[in-house]
C-alpha positions in Angstrom: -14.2 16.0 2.5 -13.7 18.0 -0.9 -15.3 16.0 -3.6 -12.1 15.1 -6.5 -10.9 17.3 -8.7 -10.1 16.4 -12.0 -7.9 17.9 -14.5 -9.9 20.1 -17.0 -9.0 18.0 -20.2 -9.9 14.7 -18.2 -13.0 16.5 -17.4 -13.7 17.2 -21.2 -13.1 13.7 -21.8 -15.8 12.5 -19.4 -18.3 14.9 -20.1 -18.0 14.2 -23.8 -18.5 10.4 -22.9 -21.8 11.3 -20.4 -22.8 13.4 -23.7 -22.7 10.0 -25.7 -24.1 8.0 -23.2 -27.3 10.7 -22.7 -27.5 10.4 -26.4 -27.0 6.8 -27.2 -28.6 5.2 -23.8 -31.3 7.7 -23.5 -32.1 9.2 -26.6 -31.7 12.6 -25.1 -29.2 15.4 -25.5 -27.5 16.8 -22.1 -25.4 20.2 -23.3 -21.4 20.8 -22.2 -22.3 23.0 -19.3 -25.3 20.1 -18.0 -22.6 17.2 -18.2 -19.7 19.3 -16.3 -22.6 20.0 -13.5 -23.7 16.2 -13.4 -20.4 15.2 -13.0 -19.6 17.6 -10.4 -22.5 16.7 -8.9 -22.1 12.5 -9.4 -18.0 13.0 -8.2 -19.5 15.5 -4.8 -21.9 12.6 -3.8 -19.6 9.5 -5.1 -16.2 10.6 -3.4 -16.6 9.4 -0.1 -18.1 6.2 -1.1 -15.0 5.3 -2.9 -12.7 7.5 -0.7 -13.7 4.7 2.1 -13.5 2.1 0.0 -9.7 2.8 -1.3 -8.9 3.2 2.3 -10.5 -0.2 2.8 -9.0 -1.7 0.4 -5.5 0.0 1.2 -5.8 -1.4 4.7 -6.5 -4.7 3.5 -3.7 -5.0 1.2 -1.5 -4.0 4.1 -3.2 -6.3 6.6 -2.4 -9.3 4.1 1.5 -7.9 3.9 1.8 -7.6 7.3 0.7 -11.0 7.9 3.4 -12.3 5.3 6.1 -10.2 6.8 5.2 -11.7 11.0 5.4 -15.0 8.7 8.6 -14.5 7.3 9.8 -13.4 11.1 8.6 -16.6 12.2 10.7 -18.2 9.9 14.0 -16.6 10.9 13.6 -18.0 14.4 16.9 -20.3 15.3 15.7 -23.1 17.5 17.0 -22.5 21.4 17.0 -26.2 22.4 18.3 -29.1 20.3 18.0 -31.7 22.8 21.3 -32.2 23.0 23.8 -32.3 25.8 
């Protein structure tokens, strides 16, 4: 699996914000270059994890609907015997 890709400006975005965080949280500077890298790295080693999970949760969501829609089928049903003669 290729780890996401992320538009470049969104990238800028992010790096700037794991610039603050190094800097506010840690007391540390981390340089442009140093945050594109961590989060190339973070997004290579994350992407699977939450890959699987989306799919997990996708195939939840579709599990509940399908449940809903056999339900809804059920419903439909006419009745083949009254009781009546």
């Amino acid at each position: 699996m290729q780890p996401l890709k992320i538009p470049r400006e969104h990238k800028l975005q992010i790096t700037a914000s794991i610039q603050e965080y190094f800097d506010t949280e840690l007391s540390s500077e981390i340089g442009q270059l140093a945050s594109e890298n961590l989060l190339d790295f973070m997004l290579k080693e994350l992407s699977p994890y939450i890959y699987n999970q989306a799919l997990a949760d996708a195939r939840k969501m579709i599990e509940q609907k399908m449940i809903s829609l056999e339900e809804e089928m059920y419903a439909l049903e006419q009745p083949l015997f009254s009781g009546r003669r």
